[in-house]
KEKE-3310 file (N, C-alpha, C; in steps of 0.2 Angstrom, whole numbers, plus 5000, padded with zeros to 4 digits):
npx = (4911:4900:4898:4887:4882:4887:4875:4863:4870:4866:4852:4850:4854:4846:4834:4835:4835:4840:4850:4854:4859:4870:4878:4883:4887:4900:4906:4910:4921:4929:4935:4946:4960:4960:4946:4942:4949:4944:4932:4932:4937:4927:4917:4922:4926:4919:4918:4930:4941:4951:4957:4963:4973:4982:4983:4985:5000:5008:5008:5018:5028:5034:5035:5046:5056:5060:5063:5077:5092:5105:5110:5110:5100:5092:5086:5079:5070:5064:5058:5048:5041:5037:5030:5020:5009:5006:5000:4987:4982:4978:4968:4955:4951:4943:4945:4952:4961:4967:4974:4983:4989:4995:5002:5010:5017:5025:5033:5042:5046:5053:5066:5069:5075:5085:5084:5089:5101:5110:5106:5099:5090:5077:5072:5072:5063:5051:5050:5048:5035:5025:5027:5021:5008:5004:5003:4993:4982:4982:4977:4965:4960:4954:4957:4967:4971:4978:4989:4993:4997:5005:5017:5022:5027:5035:5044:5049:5052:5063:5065)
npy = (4925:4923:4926:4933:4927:4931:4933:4936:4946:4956:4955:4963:4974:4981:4980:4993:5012:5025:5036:5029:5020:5026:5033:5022:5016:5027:5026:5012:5017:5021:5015:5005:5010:5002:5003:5014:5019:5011:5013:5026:5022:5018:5026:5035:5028:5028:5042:5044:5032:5026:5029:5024:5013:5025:5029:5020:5018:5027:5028:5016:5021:5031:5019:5012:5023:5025:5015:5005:5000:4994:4984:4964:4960:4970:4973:4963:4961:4974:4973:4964:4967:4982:4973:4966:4979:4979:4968:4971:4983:4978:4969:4979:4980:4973:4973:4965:4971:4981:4976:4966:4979:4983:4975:4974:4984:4985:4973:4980:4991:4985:4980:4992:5001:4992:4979:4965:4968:4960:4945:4939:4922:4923:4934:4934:4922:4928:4938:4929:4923:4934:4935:4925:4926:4936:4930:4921:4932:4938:4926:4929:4939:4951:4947:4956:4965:4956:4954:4965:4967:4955:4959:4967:4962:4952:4962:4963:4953:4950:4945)
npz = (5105:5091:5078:5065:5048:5031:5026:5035:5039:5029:5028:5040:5036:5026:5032:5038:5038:5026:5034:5044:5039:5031:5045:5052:5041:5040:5053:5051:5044:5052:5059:5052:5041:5030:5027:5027:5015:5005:5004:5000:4987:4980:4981:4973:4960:4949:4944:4941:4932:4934:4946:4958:4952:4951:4961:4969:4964:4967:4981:4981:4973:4983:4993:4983:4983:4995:5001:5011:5002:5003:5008:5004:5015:5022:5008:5004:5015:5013:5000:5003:5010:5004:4996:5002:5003:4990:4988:4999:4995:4982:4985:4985:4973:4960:4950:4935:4926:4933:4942:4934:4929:4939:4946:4936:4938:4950:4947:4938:4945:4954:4945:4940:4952:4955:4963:4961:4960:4971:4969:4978:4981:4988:4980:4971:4969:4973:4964:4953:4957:4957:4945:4939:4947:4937:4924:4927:4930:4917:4906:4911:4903:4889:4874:4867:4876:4884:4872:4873:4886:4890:4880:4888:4900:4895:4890:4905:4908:4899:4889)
capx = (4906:4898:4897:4882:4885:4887:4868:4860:4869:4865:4845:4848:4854:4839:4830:4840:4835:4847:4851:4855:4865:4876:4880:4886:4896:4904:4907:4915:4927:4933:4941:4954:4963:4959:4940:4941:4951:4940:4926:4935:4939:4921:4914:4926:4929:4913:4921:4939:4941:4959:4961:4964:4980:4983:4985:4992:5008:5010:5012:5022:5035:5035:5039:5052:5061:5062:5066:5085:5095:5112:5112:5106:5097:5088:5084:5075:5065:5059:5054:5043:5035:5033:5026:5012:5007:5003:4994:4983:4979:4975:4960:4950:4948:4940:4946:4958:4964:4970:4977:4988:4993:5000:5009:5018:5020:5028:5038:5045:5050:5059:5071:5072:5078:5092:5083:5092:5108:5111:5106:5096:5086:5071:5071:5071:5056:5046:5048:5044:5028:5022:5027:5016:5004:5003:5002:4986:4976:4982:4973:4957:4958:4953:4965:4969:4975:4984:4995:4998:5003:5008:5024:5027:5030:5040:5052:5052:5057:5069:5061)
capy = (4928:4919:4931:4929:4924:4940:4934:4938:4955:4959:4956:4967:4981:4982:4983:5002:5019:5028:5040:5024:5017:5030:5034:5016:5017:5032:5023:5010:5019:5024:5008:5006:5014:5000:5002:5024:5018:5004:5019:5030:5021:5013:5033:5039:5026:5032:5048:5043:5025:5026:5034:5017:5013:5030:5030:5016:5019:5034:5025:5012:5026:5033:5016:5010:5029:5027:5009:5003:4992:4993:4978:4960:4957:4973:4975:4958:4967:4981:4972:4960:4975:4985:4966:4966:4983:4982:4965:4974:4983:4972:4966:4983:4980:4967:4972:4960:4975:4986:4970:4964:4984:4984:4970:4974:4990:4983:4970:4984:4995:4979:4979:4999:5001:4986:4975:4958:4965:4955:4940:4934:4917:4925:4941:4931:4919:4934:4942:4923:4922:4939:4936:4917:4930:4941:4927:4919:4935:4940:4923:4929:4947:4950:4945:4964:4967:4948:4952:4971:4965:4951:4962:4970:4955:4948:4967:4964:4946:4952:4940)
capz = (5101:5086:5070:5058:5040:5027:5024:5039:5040:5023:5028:5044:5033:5023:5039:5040:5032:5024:5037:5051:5035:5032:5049:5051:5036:5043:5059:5049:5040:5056:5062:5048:5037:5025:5026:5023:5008:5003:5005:4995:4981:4979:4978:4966:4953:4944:4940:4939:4936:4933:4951:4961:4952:4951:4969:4972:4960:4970:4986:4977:4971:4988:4997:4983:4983:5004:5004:5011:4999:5003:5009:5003:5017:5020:5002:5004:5018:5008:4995:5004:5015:4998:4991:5006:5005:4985:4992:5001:4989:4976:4986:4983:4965:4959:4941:4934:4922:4936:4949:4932:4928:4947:4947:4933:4940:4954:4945:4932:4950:4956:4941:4939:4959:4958:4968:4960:4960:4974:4966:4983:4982:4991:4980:4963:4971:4976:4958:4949:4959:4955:4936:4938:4947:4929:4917:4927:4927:4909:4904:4911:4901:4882:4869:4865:4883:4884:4871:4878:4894:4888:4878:4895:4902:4892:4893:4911:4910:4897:4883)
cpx = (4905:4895:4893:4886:4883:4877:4865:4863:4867:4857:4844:4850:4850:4835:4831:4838:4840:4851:4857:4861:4869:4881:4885:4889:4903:4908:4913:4922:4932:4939:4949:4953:4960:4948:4939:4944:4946:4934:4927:4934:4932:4916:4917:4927:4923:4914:4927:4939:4949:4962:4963:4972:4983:4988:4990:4999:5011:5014:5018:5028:5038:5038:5046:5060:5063:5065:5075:5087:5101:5114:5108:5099:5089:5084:5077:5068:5060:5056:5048:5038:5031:5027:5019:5010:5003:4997:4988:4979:4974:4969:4955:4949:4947:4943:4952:4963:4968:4974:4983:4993:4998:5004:5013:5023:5029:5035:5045:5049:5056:5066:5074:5075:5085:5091:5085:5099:5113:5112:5101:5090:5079:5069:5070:5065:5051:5045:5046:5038:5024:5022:5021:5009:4998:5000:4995:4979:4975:4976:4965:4954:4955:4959:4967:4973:4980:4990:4998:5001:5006:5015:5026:5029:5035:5047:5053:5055:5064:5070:5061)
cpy = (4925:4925:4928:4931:4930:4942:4939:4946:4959:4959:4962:4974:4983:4983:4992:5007:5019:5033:5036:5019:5020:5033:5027:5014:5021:5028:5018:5011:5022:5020:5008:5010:5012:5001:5009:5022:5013:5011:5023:5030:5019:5022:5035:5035:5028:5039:5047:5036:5022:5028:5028:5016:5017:5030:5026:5015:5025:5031:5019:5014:5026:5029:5014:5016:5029:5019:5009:4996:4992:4989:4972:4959:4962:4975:4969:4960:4970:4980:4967:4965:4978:4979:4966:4972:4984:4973:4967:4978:4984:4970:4972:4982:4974:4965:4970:4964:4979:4982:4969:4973:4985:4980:4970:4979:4989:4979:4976:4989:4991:4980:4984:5001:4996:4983:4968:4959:4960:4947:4934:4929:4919:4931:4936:4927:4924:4937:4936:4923:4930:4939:4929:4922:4933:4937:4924:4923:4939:4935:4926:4935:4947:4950:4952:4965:4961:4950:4960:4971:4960:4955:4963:4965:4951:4954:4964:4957:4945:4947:4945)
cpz = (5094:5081:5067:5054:5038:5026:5028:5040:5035:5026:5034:5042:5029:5026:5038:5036:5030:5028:5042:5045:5033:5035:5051:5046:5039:5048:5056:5048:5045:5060:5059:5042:5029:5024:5023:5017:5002:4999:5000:4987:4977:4976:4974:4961:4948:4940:4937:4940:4936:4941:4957:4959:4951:4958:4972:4968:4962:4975:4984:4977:4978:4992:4992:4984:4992:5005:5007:5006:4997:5005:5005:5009:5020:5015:5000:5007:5017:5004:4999:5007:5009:4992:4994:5007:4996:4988:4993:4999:4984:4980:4988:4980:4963:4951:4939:4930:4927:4942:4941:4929:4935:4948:4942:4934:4945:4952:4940:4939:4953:4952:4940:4947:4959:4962:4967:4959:4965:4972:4974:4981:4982:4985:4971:4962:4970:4966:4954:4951:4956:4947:4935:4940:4940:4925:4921:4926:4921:4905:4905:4907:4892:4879:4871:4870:4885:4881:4872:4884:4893:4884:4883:4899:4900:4892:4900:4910:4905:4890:4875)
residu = (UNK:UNK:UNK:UNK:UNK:UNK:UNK:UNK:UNK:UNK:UNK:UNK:UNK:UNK:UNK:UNK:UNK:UNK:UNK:UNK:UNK:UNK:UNK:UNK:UNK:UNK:UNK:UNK:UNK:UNK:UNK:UNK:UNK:UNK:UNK:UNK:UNK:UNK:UNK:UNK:UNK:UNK:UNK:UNK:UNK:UNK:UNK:UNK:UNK:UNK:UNK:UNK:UNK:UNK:UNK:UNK:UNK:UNK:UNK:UNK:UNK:UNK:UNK:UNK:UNK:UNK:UNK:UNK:UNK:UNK:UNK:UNK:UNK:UNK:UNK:UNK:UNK:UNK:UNK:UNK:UNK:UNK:UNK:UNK:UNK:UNK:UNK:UNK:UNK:UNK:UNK:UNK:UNK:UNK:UNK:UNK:UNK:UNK:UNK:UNK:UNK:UNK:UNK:UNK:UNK:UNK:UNK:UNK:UNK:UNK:UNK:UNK:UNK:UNK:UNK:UNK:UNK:UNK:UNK:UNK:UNK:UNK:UNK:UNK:UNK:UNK:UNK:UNK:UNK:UNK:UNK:UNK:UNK:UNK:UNK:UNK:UNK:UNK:UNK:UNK:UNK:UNK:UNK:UNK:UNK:UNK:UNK:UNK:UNK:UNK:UNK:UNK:UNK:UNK:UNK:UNK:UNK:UNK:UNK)
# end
């Protein structure tokens, strides 16, 4: 099956009332989980724009408080699952404020849980790329917010 280009469905939705477009949203959102959340977050951040990373530092908590890390190898685990789960995300928002407040998130959960007391390779990697993550979207924010996230950055790295 050969998929049109985003163009061609964008002009066949403009064909669509309102009625036959948001019955086909609906429909949508039924597939994945990631699409009713996608839905979700797209209708409500107009009232609550805080409520995105809200949400997401809820689920956050709830997978580092359930995580296993009594061992090295399990704890590696947990952190890569709870690494692709903030991933995912991250590609609701567009806004570069609320992708670098979740990665610090995440990294600051890293270090309160004792996820290096191991000292594993993998587990040191994962938390350098997410900190190289932080510093590239910091550059793209306004000074004001650079050198606010920028201090946090520099406690979690211990600077």
């Amino acid at each position: 099956m050969n998929i049109p280009s985003l163009a061609a469905i964008k002009k066949e939705l403009s064909y669509l009332d309102e009625r036959e477009l948001s019955s086909l949203i609906l429909e949508l959102s039924k597939f994945t989980r990631d699409n009713k959340a996608f839905l979700y977050f797209k209708l409500n951040e107009r009232d609550r724009p805080s409520l995105f990373v809200d949400t997401v530092k809820e689920e956050l908590d709830e997978l580092f408080q359930t995580a296993n890390t009594t061992s090295f190898y399990l704890c590696k685990k947990s952190a890569q699952t709870i690494r692709r789960k903030l991933n995912k995300s991250l590609k609701f928002s567009k806004n570069k404020e609320d992708q670098v407040e979740l990665l610090l998130y995440f990294c600051e959960q890293l270090k309160k849980y004792g996820y290096f007391k191991y000292q594993h390779p993998m587990l040191q990697s994962l938390f350098l790329k997410q900190t190289e993550k932080i510093q590239k979207s910091i550059a793209a924010l306004h000074e004001d917010l650079q050198y606010d996230y920028g201090k946090r950055l520099d406690e979690i790295l211990g600077k």
